[in-house]
N, CA, C and O of each residue as an XYZ file, in Angstrom:
436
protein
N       0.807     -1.186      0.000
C       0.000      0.000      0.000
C       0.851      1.252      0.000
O       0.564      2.363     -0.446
N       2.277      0.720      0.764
C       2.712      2.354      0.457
C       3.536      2.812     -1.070
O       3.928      3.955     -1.308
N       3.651      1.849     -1.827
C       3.588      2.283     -3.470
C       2.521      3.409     -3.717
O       2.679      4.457     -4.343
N       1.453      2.970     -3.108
C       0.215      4.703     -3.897
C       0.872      5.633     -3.461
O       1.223      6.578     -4.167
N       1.200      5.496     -1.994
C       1.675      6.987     -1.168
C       2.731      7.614     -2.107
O       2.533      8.683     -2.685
N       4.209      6.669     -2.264
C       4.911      6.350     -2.751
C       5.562      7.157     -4.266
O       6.557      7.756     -4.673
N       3.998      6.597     -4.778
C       3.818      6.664     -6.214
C       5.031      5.682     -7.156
O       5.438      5.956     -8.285
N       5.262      5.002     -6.667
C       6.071      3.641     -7.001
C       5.058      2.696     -7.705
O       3.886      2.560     -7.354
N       5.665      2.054     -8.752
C       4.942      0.637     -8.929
C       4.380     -0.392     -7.833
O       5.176     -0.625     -6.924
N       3.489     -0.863     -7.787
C       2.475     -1.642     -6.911
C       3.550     -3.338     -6.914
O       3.554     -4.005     -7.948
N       4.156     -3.699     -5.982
C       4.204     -5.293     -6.655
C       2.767     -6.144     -6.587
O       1.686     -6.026     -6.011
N       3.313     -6.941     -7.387
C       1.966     -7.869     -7.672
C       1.218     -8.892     -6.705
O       0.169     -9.500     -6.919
N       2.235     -8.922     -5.319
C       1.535     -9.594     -4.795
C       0.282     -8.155     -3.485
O      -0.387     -8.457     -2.497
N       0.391     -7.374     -3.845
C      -0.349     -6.300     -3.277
C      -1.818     -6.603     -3.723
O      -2.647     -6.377     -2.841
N      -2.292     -7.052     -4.866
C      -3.199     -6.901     -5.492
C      -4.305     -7.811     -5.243
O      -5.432     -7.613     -5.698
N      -3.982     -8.825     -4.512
C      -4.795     -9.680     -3.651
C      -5.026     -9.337     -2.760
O      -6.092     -9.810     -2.365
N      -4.429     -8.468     -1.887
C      -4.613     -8.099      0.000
C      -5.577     -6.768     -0.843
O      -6.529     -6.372     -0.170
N      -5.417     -6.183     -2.025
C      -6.558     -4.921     -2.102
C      -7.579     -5.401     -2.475
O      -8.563     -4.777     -2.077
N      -7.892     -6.679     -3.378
C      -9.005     -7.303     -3.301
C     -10.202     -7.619     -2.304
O     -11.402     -7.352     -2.226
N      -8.860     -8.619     -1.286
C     -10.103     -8.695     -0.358
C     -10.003     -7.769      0.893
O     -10.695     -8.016      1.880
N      -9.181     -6.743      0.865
C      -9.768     -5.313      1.828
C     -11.168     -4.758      1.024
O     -12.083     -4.238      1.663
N     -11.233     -4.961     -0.699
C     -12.526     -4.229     -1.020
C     -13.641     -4.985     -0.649
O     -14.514     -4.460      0.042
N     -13.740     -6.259     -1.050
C     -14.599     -7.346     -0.523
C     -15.168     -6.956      0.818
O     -16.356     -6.791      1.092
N     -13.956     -6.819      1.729
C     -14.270     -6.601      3.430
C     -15.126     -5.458      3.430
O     -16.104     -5.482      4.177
N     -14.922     -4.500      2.739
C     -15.482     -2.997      2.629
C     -17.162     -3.230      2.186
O     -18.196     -2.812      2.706
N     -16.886     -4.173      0.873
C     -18.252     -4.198      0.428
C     -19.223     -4.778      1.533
O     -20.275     -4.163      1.707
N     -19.028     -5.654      2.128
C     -19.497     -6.624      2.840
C     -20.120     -5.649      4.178
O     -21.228     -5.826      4.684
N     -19.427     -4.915      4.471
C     -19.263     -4.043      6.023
C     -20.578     -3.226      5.565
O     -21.652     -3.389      6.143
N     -20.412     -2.315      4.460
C     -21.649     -1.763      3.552
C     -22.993     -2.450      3.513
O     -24.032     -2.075      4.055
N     -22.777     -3.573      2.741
C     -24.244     -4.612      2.418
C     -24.579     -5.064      4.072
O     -25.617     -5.715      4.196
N     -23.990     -4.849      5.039
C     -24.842     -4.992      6.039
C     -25.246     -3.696      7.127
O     -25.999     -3.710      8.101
N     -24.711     -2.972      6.746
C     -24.959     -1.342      6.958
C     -26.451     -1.118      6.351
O     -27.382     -0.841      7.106
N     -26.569     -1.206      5.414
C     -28.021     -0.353      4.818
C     -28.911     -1.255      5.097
O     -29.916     -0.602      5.378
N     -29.206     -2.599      5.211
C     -30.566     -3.325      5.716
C     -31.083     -2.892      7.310
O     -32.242     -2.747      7.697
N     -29.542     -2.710      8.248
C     -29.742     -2.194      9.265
C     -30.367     -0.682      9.756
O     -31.149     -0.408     10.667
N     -29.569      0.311      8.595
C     -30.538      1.273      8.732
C     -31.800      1.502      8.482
O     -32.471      2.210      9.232
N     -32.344      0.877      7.283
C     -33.615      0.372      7.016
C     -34.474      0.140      7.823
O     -35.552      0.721      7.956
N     -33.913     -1.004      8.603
C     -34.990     -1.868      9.484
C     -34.720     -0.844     10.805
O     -35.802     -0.262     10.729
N     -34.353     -0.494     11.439
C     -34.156      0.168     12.955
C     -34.208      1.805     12.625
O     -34.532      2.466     13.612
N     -33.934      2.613     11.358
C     -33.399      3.875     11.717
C     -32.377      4.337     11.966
O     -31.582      3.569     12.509
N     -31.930      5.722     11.710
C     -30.363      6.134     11.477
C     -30.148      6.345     13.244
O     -29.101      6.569     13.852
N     -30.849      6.263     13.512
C     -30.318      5.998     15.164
C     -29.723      5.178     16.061
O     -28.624      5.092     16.609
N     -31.491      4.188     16.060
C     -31.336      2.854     16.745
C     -30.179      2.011     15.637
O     -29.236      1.323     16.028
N     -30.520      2.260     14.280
C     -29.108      1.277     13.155
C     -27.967      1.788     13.482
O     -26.998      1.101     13.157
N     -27.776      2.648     13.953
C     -26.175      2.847     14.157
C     -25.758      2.179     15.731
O     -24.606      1.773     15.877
N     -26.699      2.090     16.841
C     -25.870      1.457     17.718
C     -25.640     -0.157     17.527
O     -24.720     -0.882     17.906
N     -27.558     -0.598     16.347
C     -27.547     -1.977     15.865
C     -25.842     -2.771     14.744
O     -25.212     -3.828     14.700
N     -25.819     -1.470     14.094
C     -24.574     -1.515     13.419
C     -23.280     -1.898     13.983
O     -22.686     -2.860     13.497
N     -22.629     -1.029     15.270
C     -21.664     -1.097     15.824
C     -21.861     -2.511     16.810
O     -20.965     -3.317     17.063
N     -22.864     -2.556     17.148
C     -23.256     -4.430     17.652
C     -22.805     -4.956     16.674
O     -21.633     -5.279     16.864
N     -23.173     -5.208     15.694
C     -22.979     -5.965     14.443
C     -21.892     -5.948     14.107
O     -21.732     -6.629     13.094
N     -21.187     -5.578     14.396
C     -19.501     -5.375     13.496
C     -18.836     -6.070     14.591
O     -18.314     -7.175     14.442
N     -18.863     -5.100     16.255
C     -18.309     -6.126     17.191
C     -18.755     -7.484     17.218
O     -17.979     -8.189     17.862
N     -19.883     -8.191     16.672
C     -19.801     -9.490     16.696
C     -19.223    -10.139     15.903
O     -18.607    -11.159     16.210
N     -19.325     -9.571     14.450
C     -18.280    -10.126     13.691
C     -16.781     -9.832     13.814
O     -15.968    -10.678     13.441
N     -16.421     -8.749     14.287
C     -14.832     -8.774     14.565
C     -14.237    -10.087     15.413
O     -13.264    -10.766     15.086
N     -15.253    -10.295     16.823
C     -15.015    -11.111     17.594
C     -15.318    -12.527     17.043
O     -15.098    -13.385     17.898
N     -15.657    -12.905     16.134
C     -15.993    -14.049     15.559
C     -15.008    -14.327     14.382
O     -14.790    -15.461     13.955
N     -14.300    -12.931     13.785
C     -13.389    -13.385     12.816
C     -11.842    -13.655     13.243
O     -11.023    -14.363     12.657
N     -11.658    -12.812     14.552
C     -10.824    -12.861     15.312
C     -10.847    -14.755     15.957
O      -9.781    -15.342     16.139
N     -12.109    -15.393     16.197
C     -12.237    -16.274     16.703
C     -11.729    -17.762     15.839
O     -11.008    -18.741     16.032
N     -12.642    -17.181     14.765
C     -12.241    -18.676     13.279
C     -11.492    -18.510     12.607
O     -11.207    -19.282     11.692
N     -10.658    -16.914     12.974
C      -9.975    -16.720     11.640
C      -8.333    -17.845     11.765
O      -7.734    -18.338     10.809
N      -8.066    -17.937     12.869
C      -6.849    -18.566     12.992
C      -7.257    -20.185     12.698
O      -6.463    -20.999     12.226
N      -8.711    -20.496     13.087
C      -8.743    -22.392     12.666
C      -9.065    -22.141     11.197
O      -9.084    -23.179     10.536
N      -9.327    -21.002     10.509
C      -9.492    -20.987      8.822
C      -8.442    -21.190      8.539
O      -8.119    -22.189      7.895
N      -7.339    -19.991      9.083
C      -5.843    -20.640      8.505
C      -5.676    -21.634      8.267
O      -5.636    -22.239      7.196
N      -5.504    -22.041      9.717
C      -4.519    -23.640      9.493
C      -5.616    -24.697      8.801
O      -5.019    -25.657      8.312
N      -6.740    -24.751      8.672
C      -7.404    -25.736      7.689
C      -7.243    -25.367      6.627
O      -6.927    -26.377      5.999
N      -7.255    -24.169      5.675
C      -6.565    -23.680      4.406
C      -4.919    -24.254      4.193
O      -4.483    -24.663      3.117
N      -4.300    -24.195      5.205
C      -2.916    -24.579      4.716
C      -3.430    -25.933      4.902
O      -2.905    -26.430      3.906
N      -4.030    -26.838      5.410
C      -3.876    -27.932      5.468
C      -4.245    -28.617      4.296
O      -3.693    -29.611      3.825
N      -5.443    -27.867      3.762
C      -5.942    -28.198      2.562
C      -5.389    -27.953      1.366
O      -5.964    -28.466      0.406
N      -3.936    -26.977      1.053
C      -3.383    -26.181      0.041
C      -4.299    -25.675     -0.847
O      -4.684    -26.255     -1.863
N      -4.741    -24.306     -0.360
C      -6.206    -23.876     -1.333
C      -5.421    -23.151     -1.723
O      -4.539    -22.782     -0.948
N      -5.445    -22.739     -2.895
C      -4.968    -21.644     -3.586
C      -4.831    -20.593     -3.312
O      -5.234    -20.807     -2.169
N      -4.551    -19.244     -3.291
C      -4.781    -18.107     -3.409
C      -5.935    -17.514     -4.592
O      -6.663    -16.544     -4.384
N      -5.921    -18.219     -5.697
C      -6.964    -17.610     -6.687
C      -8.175    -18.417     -5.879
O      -9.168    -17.691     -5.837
N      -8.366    -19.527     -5.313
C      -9.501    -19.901     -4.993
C     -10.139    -18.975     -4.154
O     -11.273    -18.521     -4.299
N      -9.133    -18.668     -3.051
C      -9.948    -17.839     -2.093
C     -10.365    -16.514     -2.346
O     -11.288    -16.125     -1.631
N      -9.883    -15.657     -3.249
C      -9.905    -14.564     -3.849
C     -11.327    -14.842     -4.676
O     -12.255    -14.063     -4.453
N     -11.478    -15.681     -5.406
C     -12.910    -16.166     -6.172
C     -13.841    -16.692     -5.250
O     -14.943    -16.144     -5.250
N     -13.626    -17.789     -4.327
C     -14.837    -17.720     -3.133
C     -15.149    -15.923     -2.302
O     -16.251    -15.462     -2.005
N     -13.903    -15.311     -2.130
C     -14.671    -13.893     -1.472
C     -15.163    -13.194     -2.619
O     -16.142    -12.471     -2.432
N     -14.776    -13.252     -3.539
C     -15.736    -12.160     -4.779
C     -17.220    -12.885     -4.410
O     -18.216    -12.497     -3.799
N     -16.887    -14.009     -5.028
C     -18.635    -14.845     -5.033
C     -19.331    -14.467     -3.589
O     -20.384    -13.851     -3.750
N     -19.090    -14.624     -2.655
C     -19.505    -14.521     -1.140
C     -19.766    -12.614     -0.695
O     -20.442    -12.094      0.192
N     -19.189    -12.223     -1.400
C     -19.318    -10.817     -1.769
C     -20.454    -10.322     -2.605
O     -21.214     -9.417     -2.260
N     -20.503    -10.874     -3.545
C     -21.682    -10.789     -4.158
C     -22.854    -10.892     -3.843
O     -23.827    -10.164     -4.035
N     -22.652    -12.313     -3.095
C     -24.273    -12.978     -3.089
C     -24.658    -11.910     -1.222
O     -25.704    -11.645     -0.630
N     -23.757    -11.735     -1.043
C     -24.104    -10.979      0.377
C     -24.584     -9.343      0.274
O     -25.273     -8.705      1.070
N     -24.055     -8.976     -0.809
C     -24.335     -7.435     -1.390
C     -25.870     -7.325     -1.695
O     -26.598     -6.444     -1.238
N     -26.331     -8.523     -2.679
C     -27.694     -9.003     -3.447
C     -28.403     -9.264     -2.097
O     -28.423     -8.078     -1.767
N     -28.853     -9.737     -1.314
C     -29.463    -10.292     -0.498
C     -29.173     -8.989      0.515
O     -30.338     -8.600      0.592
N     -28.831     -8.565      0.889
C     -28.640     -7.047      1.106
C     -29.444     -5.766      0.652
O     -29.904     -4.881      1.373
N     -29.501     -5.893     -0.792
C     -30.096     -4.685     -1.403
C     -31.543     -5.037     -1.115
O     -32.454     -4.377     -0.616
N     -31.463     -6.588     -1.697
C     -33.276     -7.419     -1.634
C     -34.071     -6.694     -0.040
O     -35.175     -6.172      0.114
N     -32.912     -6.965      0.974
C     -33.697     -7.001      2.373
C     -33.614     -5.335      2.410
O     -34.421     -4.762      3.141
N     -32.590     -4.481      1.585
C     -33.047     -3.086      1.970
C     -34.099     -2.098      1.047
O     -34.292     -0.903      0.819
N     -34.643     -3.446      0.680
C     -35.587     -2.725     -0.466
C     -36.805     -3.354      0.276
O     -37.846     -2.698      0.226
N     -36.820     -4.546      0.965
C     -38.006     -5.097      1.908
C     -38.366     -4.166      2.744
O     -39.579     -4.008      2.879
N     -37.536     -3.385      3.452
C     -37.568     -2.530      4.754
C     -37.995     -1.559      4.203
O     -39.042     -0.988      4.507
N     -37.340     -1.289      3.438
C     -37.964      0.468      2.843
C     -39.667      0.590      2.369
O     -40.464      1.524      2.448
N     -39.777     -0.677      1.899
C     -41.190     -0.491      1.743
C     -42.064     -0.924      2.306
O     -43.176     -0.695      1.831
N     -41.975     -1.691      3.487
C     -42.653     -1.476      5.055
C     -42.881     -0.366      5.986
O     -43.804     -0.236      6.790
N     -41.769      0.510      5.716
C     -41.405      1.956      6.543
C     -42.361      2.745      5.276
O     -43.308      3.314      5.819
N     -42.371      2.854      4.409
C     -43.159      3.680      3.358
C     -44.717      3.273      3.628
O     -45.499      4.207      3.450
N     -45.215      2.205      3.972
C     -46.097      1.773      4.020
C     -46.706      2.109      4.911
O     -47.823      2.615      4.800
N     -45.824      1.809      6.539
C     -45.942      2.415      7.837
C     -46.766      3.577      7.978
O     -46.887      4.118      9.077
């Protein structure tokens, strides 16, 4: 990352860790807006910051038995990069679906 600062050429193995930081980003998002939806820019923001501390504490929790079952398994690097796009996706979609459910319950309201 510090090539941008830099303004240096990027090496190539950078380009996977910016992948799935965007993934992480998207993901953090697609569960941001169903929450504001359903609770309000109020009550969703303390529902939000719940929500993130549970997943921090849960990725913090599996993330080290993901490791070592990934090395155990020799998964690729392109695999996992293509399971988080896909898992990214389908979590973004199912996201918009449930913040388009909420919105038109609250409109309805």
């Amino acid at each position: 990352m510090s090539s941008f600062v830099k303004h240096t050429a990027a090496e190539p193995e950078t380009y996977p860790s910016i992948l799935l930081v965007a993934c992480v980003a998207a993901v953090i998002l697609a569960l941001n807006m169903p929450i504001m939806f359903r609770f309000g820019v109020e009550r969703g923001r303390i529902a939000f910051f719940i929500a993130i501390a549970v997943a921090a504490v849960a990725a913090a929790a599996v993330g080290i038995e993901a490791m070592s079952a990934l090395s155990a398994f020799k998964v690729d690097l392109i695999t996992v990069l293509l399971l988080s796009v896909i898992a990214t996706l389908v979590i973004s979609i199912i996201s918009v679906l449930l913040s388009f459910r909420f919105y038109q319950r609250r409109m309805v309201s």
